[in-house]
C-alpha positions as CSV (number, residue, x, y, z in Angstrom):
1,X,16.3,12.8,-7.7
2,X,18.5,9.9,-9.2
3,X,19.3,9.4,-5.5
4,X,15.6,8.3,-4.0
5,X,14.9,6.3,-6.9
6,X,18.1,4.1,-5.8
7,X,16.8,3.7,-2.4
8,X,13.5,2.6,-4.1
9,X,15.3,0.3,-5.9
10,X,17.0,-1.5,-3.5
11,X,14.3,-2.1,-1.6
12,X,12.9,-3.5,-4.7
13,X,15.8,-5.8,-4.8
14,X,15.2,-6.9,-0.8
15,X,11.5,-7.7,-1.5
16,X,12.3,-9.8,-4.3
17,X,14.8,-12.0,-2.1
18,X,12.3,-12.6,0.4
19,X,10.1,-13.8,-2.4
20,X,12.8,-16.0,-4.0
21,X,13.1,-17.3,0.0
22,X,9.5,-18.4,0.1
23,X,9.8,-19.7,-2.8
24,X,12.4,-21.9,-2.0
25,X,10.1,-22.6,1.1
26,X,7.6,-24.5,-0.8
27,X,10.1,-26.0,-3.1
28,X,11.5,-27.5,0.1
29,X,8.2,-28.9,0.4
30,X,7.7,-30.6,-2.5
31,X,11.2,-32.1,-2.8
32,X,10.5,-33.4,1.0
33,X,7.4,-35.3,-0.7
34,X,9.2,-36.3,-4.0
35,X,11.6,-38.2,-1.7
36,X,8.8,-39.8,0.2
37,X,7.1,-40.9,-3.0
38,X,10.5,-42.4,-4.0
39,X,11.7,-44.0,-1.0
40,X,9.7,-47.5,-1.2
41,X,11.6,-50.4,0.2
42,X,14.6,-50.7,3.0
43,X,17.3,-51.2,0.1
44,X,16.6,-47.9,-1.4
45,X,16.5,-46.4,2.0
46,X,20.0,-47.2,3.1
47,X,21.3,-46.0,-0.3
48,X,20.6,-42.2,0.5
49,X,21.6,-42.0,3.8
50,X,22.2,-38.2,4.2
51,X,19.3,-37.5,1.7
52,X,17.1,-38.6,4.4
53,X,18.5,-37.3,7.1
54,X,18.2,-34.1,5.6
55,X,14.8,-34.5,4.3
56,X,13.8,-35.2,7.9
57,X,15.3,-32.0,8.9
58,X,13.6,-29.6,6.8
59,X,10.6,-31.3,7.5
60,X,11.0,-30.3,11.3
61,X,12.1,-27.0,10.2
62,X,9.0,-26.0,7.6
63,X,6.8,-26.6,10.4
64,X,8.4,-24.5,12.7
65,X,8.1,-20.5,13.1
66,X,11.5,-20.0,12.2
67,X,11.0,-19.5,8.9
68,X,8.0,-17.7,9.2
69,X,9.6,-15.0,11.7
70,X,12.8,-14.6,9.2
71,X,10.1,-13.5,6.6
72,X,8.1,-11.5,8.4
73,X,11.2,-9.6,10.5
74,X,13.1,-9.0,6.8
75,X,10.0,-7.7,5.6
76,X,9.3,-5.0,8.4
77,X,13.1,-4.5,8.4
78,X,14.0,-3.8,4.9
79,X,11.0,-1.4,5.1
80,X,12.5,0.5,7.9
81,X,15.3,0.7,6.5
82,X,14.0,2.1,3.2
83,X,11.8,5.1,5.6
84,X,15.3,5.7,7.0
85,X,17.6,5.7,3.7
86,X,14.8,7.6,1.8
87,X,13.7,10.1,4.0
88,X,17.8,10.9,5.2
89,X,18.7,11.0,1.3
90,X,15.3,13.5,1.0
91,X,17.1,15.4,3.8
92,X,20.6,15.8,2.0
93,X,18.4,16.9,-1.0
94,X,17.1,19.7,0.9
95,X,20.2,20.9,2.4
96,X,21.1,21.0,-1.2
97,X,18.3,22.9,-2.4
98,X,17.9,25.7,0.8
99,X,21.4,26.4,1.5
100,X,20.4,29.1,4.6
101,X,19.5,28.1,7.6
102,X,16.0,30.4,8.0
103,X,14.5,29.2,4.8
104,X,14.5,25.5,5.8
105,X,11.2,24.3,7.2
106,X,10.1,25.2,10.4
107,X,9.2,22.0,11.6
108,X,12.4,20.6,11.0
109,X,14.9,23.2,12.7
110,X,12.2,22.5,15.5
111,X,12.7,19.1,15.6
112,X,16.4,18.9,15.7
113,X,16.3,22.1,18.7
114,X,13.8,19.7,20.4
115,X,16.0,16.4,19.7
116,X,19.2,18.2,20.7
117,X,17.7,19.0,24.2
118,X,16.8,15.6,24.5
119,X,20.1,14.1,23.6
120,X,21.8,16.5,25.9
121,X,20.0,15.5,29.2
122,X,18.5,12.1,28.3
123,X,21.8,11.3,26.9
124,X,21.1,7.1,28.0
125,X,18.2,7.4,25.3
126,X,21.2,7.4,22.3
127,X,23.7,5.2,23.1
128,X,23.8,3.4,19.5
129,X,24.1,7.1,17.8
130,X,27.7,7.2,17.7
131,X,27.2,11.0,19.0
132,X,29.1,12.8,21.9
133,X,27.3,16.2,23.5
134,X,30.4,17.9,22.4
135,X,30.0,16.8,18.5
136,X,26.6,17.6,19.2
137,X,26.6,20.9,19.9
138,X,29.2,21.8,17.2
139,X,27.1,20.4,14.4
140,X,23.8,22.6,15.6
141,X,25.9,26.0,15.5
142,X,27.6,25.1,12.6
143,X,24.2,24.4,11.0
144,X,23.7,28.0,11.1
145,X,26.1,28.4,8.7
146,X,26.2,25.7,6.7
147,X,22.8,23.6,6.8
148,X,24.5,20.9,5.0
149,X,27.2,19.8,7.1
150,X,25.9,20.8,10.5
151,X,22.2,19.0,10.0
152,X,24.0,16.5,7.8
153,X,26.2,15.4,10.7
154,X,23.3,15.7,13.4
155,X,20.7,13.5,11.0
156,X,20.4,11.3,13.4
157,X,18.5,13.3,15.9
158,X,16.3,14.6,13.2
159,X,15.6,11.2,11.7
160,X,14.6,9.8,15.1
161,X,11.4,7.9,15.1
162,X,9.0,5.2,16.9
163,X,10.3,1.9,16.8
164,X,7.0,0.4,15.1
165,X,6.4,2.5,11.7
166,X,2.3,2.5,11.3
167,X,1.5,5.1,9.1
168,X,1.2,7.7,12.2
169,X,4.8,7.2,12.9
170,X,6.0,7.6,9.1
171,X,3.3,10.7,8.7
172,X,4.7,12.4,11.9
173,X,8.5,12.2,10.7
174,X,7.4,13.6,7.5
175,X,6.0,16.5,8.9
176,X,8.5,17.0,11.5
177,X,10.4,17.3,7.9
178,X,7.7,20.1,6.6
179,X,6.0,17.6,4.7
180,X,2.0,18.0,6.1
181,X,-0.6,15.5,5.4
182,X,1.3,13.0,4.5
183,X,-1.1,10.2,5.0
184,X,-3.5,12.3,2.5
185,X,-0.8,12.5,0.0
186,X,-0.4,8.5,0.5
187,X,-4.3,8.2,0.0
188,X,-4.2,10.3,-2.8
189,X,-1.3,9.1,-4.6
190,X,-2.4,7.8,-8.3
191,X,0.2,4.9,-7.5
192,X,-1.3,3.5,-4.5
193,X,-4.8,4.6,-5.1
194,X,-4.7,2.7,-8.3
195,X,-3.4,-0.2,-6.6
196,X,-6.3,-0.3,-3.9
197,X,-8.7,0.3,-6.8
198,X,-7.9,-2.6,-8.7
199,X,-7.1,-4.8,-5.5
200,X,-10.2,-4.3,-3.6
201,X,-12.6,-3.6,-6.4
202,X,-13.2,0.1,-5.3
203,X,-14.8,2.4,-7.5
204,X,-13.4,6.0,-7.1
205,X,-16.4,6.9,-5.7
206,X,-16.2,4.4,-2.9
207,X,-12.8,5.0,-3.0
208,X,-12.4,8.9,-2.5
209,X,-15.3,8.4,0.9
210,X,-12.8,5.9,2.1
211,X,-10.5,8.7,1.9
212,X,-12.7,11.3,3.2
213,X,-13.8,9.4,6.3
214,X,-11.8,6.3,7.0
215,X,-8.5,6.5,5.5
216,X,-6.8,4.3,8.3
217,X,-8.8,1.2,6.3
218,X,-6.1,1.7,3.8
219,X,-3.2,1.1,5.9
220,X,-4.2,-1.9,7.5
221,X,-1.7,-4.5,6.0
222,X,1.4,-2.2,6.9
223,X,-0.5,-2.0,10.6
224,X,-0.6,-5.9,10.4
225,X,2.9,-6.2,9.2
226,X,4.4,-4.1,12.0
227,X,1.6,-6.1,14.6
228,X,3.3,-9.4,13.6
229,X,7.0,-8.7,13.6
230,X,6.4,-7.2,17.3
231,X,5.2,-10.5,18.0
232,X,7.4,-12.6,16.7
233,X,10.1,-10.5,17.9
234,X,8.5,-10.9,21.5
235,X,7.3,-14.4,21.3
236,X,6.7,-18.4,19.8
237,X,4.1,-17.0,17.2
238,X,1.2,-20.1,16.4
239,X,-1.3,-18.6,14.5
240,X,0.5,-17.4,11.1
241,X,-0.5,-15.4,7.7
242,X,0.2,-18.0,5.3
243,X,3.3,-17.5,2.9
244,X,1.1,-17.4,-0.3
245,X,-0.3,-14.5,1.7
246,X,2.4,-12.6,2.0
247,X,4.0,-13.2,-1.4
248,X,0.7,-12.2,-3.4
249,X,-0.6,-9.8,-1.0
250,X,1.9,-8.1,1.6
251,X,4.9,-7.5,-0.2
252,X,2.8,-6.5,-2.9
253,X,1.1,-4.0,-0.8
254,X,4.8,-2.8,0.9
255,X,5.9,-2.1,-2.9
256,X,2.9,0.3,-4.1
257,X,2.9,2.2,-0.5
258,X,6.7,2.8,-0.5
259,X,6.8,3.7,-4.4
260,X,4.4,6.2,-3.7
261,X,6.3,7.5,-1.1
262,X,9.1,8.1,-3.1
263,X,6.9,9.5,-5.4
264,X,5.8,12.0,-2.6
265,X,8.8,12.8,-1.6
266,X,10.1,13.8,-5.2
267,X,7.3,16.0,-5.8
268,X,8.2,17.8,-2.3
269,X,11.8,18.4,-3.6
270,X,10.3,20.1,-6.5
271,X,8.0,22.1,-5.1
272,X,11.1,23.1,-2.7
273,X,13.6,23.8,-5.9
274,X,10.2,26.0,-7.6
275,X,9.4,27.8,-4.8
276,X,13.5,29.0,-4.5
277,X,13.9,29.7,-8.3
278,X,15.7,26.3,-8.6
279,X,14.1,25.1,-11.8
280,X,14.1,26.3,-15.4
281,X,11.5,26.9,-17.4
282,X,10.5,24.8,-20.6
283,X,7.6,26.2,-21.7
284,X,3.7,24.9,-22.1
285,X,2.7,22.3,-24.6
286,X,2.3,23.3,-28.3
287,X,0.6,19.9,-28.5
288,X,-1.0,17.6,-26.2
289,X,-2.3,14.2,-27.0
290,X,-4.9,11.7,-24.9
291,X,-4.0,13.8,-22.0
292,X,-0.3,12.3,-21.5
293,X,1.5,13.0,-24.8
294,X,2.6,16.6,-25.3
295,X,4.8,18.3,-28.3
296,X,6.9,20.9,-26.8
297,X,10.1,22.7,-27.2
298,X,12.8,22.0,-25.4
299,X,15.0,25.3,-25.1
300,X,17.9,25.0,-23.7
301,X,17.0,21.9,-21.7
302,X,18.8,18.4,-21.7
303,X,15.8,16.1,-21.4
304,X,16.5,11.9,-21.1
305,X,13.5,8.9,-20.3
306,X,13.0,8.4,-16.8
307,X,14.0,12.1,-15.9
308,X,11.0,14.1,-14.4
309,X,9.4,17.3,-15.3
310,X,7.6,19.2,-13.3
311,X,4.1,20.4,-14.4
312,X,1.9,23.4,-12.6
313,X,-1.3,25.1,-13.6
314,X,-2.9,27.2,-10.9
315,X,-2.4,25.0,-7.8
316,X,-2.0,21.9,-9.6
317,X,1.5,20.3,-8.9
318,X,2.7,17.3,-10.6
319,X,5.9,15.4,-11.2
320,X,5.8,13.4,-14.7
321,X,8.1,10.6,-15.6
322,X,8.9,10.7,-19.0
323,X,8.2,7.7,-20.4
324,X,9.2,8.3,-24.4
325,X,11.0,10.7,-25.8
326,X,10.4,11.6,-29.4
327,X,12.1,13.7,-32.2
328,X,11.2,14.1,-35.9
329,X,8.7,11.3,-35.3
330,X,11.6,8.3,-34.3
331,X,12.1,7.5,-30.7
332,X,15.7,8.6,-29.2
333,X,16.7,8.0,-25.8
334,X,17.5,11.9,-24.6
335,X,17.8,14.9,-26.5
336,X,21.0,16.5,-26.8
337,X,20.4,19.4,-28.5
338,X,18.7,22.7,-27.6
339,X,15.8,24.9,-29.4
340,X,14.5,21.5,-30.8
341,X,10.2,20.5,-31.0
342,X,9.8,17.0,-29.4
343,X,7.0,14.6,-28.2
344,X,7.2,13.5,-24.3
345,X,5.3,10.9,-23.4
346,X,4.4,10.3,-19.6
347,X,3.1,7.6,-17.6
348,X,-0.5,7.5,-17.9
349,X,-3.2,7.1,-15.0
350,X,-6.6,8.2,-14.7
351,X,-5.5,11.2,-12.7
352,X,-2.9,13.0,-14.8
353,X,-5.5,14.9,-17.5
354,X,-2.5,17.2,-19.0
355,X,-3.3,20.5,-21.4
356,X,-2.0,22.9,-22.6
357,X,-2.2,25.5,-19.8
358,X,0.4,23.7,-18.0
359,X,3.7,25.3,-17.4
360,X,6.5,22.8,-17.7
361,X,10.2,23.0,-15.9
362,X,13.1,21.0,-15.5
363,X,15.7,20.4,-13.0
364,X,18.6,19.7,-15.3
365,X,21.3,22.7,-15.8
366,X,20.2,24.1,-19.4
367,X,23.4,23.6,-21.6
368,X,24.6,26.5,-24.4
């Protein structure tokens, strides 16, 4: 799973340049005014030639759109970029996971037999795929064989998607992937339904009708974002969501709904790897603590922070983080031997209500 999380990350890492950028945006503004305030007379004026000339620059340049539509076409872009890294490295996963061709999704060997006709007569459509029919068609009967390499090597034509990524367009490629509902699974999330809690003052009552019968509400910034890079992609854009807007509020927004994505997607993978017999079983709690501690024993399990374990009682499916590790009551980093009682501690929300009828399994090889 060590592979989503990177793609999270470094669209973590994008965000926060565009930040530091608009940033630097308003400290441009308040060094242009520093130089006002300093420039009093002709004498001093002459001095800093260059300083002025610059200062009149930037001016001209703040004022424009052209920094507005870098910020707002890196934002949409970087988060394109992240549907297309993190869904294609879910992909791989999968291949990984379901090594034969007819136990991979239905949806998605329908997708790339629907694609593949597509390519092959509308071939004009694909120019920029770096595909030949020829290549093609050798990767979809290889596939057969080897999922892996032949889908691997056609992901292109399976990953295809609307240019403007609203949530309908990111909820269709996920179930063109056998992921349904994804929207719902979005809503639901305890990441971003925590995050529209606190923002927008819901209660989870008000909350969980929003849900029920108007969960588009919920999606109305990413709607906006893609609204505004179409038009400044497409035009001299006047009217403009202010910068303090979009650092406080948008990319804030991008963050929660894209971590929770990830978190989606990882919980997918695991139901995948439990449903094939791709997991190894832990054990249930012998302890549990304010419903996100547990005491349990490890087995033959190698168990480190930030790894997940996967949790299921009845049709309850959840993917923990573990936060803590414990052992004899001091805090270690990963346990590294086997048959051992430790304490996990998870990330706590108001959803996760662990007990002890909760089977726990791991995706690490157990080591002897």
């Amino acid at each position: 799973m060590i592979n989503l999380q990177l793609q999270y990350q470094k669209l973590e890492e994008q965000l926060e340049y565009i930040q530091t950028y608009i940033q630097s945006i308003e400290l441009q503004k308040n060094m242009i005014s520093e130089i006002e305030n300093q420039i009093t007379d002709r004498a001093t004026l002459n001095s800093f030639p260059k300083t002025i000339d610059y200062s009149h620059i930037i001016k001209k340049v703040i004022v424009s759109p052209i920094q507005y539509n870098a910020v707002i076409i890196s934002i949409y872009g970087c988060f394109e970029q992240y549907i297309d890294n993190i869904f294609s490295t879910y992909c791989n996963e999968l291949y990984s996971i379901v090594d034969t061709y007819d136990n991979l999704p239905d949806k998605l060997k329908e997708k790339h037999i629907k694609k593949l006709g597509d390519f092959l007569t509308n071939p004009q459509r694909y120019k920029n795929y770096d595909l030949t029919n020829v290549q093609a068609i050798k990767n979809a009967f290889y596939a057969f064989e080897n999922p892996k390499t032949g889908f691997t090597n056609n992901q292109k034509l399976i990953l295809s998607h609307s240019g403007n990524l609203k949530i309908e367009q990111i909820s269709e490629l996920a179930n063109d992937l056998g992921i349904p509902d994804f929207e719902k699974s979005i809503a639901n999330c305890y990441i971003f339904k925590n995050y529209q809690m606190q923002h927008n003052d819901y209660s989870k009552e008000i909350y969980s009708n929003l849900v029920a019968r108007n969960s588009k509400k919920l999606f109305n910034i990413l709607e906006k974002i893609v609204d505004e890079r179409n038009n400044v992609a497409h035009g001299w854009v006047e009217n403009r969501i202010s910068f303090s807007d979009i650092d406080n509020e948008y990319i804030e927004y991008i963050h929660y709904l894209s971590k929770s994505i990830l978190e989606i997607l990882i919980l997918s993978l695991f139901n995948t790897k439990y449903n094939h017999g791709k997991l190894y079983f832990i054990g249930k709690p012998i302890e549990v603590y304010d419903h996100h501690i547990i005491g349990i024993n490890n087995k033959g399990s190698l168990l480190k922070k930030n790894d997940y374990l996967y949790a299921i009682k009845d049709k309850a499916k959840k993917i923990l983080r573990i936060e803590s590790l414990q052992k004899d009551l001091k805090d270690i980093d990963e346990i590294s031997e086997y048959n051992v009682d430790i304490g996990i501690g998870f990330t706590k929300h108001c959803d996760l209500n662990i007990d002890k009828n909760y089977e726990f399994y791991c995706d690490t090889i157990p080591f002897h």
